[in-house]
C-alpha positions as CSV (number, residue, x, y, z in Angstrom):
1,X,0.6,-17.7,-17.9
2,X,2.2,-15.5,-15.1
3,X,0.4,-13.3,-12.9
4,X,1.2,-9.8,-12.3
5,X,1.8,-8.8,-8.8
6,X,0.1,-5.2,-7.4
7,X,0.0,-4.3,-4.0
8,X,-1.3,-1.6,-1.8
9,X,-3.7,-0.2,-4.2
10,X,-7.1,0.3,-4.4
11,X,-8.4,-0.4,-8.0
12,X,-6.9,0.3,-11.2
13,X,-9.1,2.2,-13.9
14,X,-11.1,0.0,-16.4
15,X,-10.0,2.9,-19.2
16,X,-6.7,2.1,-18.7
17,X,-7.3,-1.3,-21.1
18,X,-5.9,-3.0,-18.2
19,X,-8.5,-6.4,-18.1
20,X,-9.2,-8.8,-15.2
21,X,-9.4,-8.2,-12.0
22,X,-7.3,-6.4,-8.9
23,X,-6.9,-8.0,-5.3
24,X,-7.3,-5.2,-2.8
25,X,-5.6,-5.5,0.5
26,X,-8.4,-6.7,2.2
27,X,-11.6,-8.7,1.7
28,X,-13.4,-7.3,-1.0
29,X,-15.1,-6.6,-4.6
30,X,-12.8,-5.7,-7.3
31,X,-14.8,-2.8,-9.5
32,X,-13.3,-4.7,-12.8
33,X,-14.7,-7.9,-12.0
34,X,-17.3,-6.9,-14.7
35,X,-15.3,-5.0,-17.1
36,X,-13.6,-6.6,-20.4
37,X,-11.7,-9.9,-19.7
38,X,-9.3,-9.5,-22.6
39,X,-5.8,-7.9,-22.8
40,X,-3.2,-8.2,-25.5
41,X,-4.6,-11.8,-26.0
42,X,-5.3,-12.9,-22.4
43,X,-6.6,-12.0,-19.1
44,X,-4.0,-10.5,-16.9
45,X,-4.8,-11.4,-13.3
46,X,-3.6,-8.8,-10.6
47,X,-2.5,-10.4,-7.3
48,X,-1.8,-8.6,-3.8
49,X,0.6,-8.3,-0.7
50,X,3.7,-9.8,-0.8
51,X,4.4,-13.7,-1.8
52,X,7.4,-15.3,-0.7
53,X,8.9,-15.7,-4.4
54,X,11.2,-14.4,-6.6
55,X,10.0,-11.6,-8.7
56,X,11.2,-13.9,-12.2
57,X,7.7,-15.8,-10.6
58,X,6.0,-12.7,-11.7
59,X,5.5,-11.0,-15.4
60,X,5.1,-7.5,-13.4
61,X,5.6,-6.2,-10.1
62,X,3.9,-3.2,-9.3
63,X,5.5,-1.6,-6.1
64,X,5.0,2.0,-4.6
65,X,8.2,3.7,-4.6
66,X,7.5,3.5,-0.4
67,X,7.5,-0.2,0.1
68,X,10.5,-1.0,-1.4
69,X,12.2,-1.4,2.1
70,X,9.6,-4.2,2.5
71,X,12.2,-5.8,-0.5
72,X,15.2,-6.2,1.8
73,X,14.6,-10.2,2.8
74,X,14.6,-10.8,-1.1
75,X,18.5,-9.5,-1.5
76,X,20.2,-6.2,-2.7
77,X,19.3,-6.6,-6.2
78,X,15.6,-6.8,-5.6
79,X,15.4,-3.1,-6.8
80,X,16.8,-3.2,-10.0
81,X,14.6,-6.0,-11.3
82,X,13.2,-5.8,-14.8
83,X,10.1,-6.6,-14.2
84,X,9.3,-4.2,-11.7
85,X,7.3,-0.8,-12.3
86,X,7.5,1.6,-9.0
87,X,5.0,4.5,-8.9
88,X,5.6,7.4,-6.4
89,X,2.1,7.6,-4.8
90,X,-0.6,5.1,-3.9
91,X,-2.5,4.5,-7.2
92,X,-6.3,5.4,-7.5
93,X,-8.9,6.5,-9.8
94,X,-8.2,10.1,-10.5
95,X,-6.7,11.4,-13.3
96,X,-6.5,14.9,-15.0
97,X,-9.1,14.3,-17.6
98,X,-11.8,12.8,-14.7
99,X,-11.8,16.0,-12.8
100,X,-15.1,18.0,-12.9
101,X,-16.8,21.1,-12.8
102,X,-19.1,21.0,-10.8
103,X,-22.9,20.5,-11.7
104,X,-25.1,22.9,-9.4
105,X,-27.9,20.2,-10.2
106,X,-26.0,17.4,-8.5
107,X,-23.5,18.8,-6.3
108,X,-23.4,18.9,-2.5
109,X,-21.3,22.1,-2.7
110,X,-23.9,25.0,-1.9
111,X,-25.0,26.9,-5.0
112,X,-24.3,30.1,-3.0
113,X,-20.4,29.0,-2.5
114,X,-20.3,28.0,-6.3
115,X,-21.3,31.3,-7.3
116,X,-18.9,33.2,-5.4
117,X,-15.9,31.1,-6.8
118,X,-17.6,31.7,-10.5
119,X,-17.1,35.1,-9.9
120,X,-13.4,35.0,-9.6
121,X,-12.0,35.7,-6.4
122,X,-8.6,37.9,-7.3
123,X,-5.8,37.3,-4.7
124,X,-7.8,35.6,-2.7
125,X,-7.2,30.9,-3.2
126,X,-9.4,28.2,-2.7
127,X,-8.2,25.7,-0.1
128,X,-9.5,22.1,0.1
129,X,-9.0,20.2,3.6
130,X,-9.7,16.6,3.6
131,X,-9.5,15.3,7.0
132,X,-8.8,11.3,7.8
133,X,-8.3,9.7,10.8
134,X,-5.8,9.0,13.2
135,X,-4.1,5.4,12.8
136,X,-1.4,3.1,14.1
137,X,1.3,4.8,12.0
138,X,0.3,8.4,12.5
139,X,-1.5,8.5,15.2
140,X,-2.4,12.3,15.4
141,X,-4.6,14.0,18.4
142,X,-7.3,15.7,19.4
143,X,-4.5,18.7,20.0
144,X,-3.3,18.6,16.6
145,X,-6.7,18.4,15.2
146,X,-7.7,22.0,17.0
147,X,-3.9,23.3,15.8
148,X,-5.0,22.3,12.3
149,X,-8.8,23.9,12.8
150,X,-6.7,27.3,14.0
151,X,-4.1,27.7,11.5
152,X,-7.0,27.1,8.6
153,X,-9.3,29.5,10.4
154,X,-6.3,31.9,10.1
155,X,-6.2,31.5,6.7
156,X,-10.0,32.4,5.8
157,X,-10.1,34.9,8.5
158,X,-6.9,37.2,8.3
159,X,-5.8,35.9,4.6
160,X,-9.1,36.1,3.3
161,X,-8.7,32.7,1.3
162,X,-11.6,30.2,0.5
163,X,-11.9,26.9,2.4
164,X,-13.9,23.8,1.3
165,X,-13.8,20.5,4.2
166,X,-13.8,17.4,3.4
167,X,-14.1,14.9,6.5
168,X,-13.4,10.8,5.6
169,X,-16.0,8.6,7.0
170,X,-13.3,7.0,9.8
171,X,-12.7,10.9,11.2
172,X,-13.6,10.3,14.9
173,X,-17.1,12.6,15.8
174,X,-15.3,14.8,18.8
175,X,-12.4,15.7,16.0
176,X,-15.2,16.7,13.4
177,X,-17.2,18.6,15.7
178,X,-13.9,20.3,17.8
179,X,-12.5,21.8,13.9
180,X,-16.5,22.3,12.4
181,X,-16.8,24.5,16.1
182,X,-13.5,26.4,15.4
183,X,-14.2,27.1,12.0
184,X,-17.9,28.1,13.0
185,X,-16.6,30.9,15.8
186,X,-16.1,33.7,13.6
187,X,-19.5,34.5,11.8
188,X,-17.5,37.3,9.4
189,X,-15.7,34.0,7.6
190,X,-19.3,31.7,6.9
191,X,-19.2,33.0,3.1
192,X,-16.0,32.0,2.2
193,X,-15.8,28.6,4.3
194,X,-17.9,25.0,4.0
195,X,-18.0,21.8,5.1
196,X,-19.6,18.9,3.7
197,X,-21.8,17.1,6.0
198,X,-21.9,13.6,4.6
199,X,-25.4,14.3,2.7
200,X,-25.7,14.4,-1.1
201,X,-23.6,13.7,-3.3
202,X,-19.9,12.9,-2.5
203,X,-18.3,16.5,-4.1
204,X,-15.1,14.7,-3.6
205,X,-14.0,15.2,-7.1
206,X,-15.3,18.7,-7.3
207,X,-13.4,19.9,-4.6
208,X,-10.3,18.5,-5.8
209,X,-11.0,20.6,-9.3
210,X,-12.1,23.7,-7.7
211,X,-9.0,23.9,-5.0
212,X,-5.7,25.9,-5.7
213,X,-4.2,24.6,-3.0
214,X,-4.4,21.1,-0.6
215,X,-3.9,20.4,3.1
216,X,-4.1,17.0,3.7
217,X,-3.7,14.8,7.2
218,X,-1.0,12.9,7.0
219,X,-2.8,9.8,7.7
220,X,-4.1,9.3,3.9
221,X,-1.6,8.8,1.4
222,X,-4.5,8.2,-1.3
223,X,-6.1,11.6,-0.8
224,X,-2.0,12.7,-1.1
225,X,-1.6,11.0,-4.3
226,X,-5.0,12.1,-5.8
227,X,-4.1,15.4,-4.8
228,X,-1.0,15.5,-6.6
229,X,-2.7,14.3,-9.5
230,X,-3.8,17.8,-10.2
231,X,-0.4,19.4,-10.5
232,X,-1.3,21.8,-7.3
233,X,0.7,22.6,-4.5
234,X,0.0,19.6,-1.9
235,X,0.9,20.3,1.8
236,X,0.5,17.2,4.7
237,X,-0.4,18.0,8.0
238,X,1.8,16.2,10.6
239,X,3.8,14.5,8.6
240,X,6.3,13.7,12.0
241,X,3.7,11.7,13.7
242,X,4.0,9.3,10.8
243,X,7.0,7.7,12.8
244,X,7.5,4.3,11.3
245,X,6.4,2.1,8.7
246,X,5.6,2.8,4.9
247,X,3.8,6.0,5.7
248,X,6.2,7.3,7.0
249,X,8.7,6.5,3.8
250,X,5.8,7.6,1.7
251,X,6.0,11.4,2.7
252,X,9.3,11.3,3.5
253,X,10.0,10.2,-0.4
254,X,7.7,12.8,-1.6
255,X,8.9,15.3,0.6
256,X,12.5,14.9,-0.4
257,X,11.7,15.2,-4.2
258,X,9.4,18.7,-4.1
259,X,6.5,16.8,-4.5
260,X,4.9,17.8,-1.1
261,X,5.7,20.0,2.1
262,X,4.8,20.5,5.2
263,X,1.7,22.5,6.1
264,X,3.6,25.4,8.2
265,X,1.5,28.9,8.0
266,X,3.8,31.6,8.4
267,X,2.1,34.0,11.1
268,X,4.4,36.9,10.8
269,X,3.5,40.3,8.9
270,X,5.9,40.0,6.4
271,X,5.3,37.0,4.8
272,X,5.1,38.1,1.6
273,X,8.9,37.6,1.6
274,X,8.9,34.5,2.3
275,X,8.6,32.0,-0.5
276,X,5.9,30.2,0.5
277,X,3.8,31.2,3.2
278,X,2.1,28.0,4.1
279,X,5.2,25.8,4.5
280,X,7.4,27.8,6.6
281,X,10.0,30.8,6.9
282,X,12.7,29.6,4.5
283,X,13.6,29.4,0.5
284,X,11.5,27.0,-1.3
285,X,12.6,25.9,-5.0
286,X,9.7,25.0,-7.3
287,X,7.6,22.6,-6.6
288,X,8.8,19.2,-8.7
289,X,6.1,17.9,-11.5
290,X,4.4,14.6,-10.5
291,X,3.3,13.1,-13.6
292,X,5.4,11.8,-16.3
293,X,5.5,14.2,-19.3
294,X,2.0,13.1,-21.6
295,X,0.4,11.2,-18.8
296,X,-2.9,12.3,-17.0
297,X,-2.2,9.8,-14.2
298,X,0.3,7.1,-12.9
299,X,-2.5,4.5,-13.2
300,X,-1.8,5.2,-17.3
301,X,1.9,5.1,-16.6
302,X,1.4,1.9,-15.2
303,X,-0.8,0.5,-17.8
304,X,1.3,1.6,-20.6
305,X,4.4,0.3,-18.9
306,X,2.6,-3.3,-18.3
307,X,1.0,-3.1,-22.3
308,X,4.6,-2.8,-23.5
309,X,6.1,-5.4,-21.2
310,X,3.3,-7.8,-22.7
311,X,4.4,-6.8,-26.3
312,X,7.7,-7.4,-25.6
313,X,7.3,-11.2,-24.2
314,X,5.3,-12.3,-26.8
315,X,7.8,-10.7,-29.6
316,X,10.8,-12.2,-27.2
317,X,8.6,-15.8,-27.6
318,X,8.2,-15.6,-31.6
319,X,12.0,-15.1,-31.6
320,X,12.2,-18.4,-29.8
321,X,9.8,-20.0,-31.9
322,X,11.7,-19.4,-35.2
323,X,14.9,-20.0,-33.8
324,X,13.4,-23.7,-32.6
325,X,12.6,-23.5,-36.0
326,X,15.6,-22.5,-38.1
327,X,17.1,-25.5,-36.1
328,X,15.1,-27.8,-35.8
């Protein structure tokens, strides 16, 4: 049997019906390595990174639409290959049907907070801010981290919006504290702003239900691609100090196709002409749907796409069994 090739992904999910396990770019666990160890007859094995072989090695390659430069030693054709399923974000866990409300009992999220957002806030939108970290291929600063911190407090303070923070564990401690100390410096905001601080429960999915709207460093293109998961408008932070590698392709891709935009805040007092006040002055056409029409994520795209591909080899080897047959 052939293996199927994934790379740059975290996990794929066990309700999918896609069996065995998944390599992860580094050492680690696979979550399915107890999960069922059947599919369509046999266990599909899910390799990583990038062997030096022909994709006809493979029954499936799995690519991100953003490493497909990575293709160019295997020849001009690489990107029309058969066998090949290309998703626009980095693949993860959430889909539509796994977001939650949150659970007062469980949550981090203060039960104050909750209530206010139960109530229905008018005009007024919920932002979520996930925060990463800076890395070699966007390797943001301690400036753009108190930029970010000002244009958000802007947002609660003079727009009146709602503002839940998420930091990632690798978000260096002067960062955290300079944007928690900005946010914190106007007392008549505290209701409508909060921060988790790493204890309780991880509200990770709850924020990503409760949010209208995401701002999202440009550093973390899985937070991106959960984002966009939820059909909401999805704005990066500092997407130009992504200056090379995949990253850098990745929100340049989704950029390009309405998928994302740059987190501008338009300052001036007539910015309810402008189309969208939180990407710039300028005319912005509707934002561009994410998912496939009937699919809650692109992990069941991908799943689907890999079931049929198996259906389709074993009806292609029956047809060469009864023509061995009819001959023979």
């Amino acid at each position: 049997m052939k293996k199927t090739w994934a790379t740059g992904w975290r996990w794929l999910d066990p309700r999918t019906g896609l069996a065995g396990w998944v390599g992860l770019p580094r050492p680690c666990s696979s979550p399915l390595d107890d999960g069922p160890k059947t599919s369509v007859g046999k266990v599909t094995e899910i390799a990583t990174q990038y062997p030096d072989l022909p994709f006809a090695y493979f029954d499936s390659v799995i690519l991100p639409r953003h490493d497909l430069r990575k293709l160019a030693k295997l020849g001009p054709v690489a990107s029309q290959q058969k066998n090949m399923i290309l998703t626009k974000g980095a693949l993860h866990g959430v889909s539509k049907s796994s977001l939650q409300i949150p659970n007062t009992s469980t949550t981090a999220i203060p039960p104050a907070m909750l209530h206010r957002l139960s109530k229905g806030i008018g005009s007024r939108e919920v932002f979520a801010l996930f925060i990463g970290h800076p890395t070699s291929q966007c390797p943001w600063s301690l400036h753009d981290a108190e930029i970010l911190a000002k244009e958000m407090l802007s947002l609660s303070k003079v727009w009146g919006h709602y503002l839940l923070v998420e930091f990632s564990q690798k978000t260096p401690a002067l960062w955290k504290k300079g944007i928690l100390k900005t946010l914190a410096s106007e007392p008549t905001i505290q209701k409508r702003v909060w921060a988790w601080d790493g204890q309780g429960n991880d509200p990770h999915m709850e924020i990503l239900s409760l949010a209208d709207r995401f701002v999202i460093t440009a550093d973390d293109p899985i937070t991106v691609s959960e984002a966009l998961t939820t059909e909401k408008p999805v704005y990066v932070h500092a997407p130009e100090r992504c200056v090379n590698g995949p990253l850098k392709d990745f929100h340049r891709i989704l950029r390009t196709s309405g998928h994302t935009r740059r987190f501008r805040l338009v300052h001036a007092l007539d910015r309810e002409s402008v189309s969208d006040p939180y990407a710039g002055i300028g005319t912005w056409p509707a934002w561009a749907p994410f998912l496939p029409s009937g699919q809650g994520s692109e992990v069941s795209m991908v799943a689907t796409r890999i079931h049929q591909m198996q259906a389709d080899r074993q009806m292609e080897h029956k047809r060469r069994i009864r023509e061995a047959k009819s001959t023979s």
